[in-house]
Backbone as CSV, one residue per row, in Angstrom:
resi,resn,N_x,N_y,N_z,CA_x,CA_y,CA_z,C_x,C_y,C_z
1,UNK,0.578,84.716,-39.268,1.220,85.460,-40.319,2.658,84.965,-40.458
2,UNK,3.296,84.289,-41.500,4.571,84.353,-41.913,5.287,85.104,-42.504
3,UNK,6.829,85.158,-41.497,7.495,86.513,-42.717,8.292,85.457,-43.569
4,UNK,8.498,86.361,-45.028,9.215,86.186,-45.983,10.437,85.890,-45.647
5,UNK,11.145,85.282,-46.278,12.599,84.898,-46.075,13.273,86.007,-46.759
6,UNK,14.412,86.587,-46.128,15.162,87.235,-47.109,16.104,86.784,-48.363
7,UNK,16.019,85.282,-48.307,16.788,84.374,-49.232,16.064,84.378,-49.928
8,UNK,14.436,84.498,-50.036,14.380,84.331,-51.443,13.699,85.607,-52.346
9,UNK,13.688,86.884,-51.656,14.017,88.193,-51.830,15.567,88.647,-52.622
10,UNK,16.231,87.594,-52.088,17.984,87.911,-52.963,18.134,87.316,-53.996
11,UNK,17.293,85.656,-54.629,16.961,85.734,-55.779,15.998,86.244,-56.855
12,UNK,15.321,86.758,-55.982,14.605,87.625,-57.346,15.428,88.568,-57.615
13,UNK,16.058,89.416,-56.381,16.460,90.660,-57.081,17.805,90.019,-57.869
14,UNK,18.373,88.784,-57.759,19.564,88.641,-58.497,18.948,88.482,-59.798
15,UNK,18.138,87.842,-60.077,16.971,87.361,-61.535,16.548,88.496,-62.045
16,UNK,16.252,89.627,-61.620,16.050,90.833,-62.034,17.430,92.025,-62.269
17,UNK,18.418,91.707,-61.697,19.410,92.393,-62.175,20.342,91.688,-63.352
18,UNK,19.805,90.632,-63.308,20.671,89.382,-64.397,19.752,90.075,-65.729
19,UNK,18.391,90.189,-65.994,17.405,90.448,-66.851,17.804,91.983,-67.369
20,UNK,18.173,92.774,-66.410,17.998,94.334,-66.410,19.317,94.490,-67.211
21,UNK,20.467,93.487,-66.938,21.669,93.496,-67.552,22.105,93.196,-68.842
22,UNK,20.729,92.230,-69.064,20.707,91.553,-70.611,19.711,92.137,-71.502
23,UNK,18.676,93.233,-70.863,18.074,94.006,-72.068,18.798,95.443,-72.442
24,UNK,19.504,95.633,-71.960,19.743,96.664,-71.928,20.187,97.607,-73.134
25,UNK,19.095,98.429,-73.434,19.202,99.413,-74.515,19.902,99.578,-75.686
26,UNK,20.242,99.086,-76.551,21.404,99.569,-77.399,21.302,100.869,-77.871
27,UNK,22.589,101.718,-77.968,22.589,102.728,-78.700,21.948,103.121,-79.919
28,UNK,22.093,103.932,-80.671,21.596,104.189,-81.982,22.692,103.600,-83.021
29,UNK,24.084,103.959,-82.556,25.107,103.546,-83.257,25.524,101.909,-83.453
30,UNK,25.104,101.391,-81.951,25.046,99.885,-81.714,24.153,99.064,-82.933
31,UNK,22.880,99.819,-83.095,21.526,99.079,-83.636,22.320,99.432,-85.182
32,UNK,22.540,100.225,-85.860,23.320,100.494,-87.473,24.114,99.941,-87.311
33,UNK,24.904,99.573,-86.401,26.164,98.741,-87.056,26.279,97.487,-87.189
34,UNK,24.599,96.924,-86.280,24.621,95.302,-86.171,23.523,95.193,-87.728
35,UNK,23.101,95.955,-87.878,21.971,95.929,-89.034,22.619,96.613,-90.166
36,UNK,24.142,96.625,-90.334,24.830,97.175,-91.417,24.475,98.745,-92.066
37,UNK,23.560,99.583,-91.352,23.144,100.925,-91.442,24.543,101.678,-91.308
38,UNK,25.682,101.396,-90.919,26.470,102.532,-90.948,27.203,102.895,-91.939
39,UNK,27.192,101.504,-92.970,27.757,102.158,-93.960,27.196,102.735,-95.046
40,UNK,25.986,103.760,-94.485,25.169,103.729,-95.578,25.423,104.955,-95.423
41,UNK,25.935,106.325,-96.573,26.386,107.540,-96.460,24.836,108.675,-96.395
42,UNK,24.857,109.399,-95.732,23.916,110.075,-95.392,23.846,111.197,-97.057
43,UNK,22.769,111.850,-97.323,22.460,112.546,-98.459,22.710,114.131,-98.001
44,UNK,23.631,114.573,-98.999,24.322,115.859,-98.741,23.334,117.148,-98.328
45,UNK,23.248,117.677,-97.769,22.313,119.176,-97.411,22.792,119.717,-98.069
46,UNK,21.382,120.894,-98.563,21.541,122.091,-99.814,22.078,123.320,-98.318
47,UNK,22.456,124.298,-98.890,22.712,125.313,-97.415,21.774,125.635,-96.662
48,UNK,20.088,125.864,-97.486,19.183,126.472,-97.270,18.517,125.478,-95.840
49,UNK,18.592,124.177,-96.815,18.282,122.624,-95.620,19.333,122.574,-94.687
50,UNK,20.353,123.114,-94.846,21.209,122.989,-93.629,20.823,123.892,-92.763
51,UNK,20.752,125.357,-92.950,20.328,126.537,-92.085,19.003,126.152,-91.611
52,UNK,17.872,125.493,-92.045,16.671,124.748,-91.730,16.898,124.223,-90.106
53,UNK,17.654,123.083,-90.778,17.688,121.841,-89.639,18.676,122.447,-88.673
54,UNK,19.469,123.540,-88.606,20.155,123.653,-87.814,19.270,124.335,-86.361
55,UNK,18.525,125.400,-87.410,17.233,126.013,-86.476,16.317,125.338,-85.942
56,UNK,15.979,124.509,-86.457,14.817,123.364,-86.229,14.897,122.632,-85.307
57,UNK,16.089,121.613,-85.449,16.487,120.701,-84.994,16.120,119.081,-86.206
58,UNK,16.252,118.320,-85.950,15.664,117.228,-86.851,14.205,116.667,-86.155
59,UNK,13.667,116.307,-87.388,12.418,116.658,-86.867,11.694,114.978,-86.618
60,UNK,12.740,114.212,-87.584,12.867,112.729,-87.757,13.170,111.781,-87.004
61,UNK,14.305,112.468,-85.704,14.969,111.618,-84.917,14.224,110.522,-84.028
62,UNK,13.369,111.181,-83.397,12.586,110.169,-82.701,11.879,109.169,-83.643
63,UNK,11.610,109.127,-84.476,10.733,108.918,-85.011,11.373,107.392,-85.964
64,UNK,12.871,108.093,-86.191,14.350,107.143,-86.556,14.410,106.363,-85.618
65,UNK,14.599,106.688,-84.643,15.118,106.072,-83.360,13.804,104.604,-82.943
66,UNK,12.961,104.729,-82.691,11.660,104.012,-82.792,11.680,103.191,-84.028
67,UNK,11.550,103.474,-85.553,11.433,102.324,-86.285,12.674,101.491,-86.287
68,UNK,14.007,102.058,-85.495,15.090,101.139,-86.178,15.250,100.562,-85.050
69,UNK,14.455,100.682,-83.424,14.241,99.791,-82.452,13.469,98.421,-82.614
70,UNK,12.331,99.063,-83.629,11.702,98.105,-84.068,12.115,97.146,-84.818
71,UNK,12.838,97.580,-85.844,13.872,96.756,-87.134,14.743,95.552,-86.317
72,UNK,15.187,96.435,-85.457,16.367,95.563,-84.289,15.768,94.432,-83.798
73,UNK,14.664,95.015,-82.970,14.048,93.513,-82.315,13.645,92.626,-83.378
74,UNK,13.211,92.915,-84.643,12.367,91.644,-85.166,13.808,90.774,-85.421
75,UNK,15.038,91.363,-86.270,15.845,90.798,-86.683,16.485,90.118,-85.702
76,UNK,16.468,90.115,-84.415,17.627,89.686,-83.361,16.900,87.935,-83.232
């Protein structure tokens, strides 16, 4: 039986923290501002839609969040 070297246990994990460092998540605000989404003015709420969504919550977000992950990767 041979043991593993710990040298080459310290490059993977360096290859994996190098990787973990370079995917790393962008914000929501990050992904609109590289895809020019921020300057796009949001559409005013009636009171009734405001008192709605305030109770509610938004019902879209995830759902935002996911296609404009998607948008991100194809364009990058």
């Amino acid at each position: 039986m041979r043991k593993k070297s710990s040298k080459g246990r310290a490059k993977i994990r360096k290859r994996a923290m190098a990787k973990a460092v370079t995917t790393r998540q962008r914000t929501v605000q990050e992904m609109q501002k590289a895809l020019g989404l921020d300057k796009i003015e949001p559409i005013t709420l009636t009171p009734s839609d405001a008192a709605d969504f305030r109770q509610k919550g938004d019902p879209f977000k995830e759902w935002y969040e996911q296609e404009l992950r998607r948008v991100y990767r194809r364009k990058k």
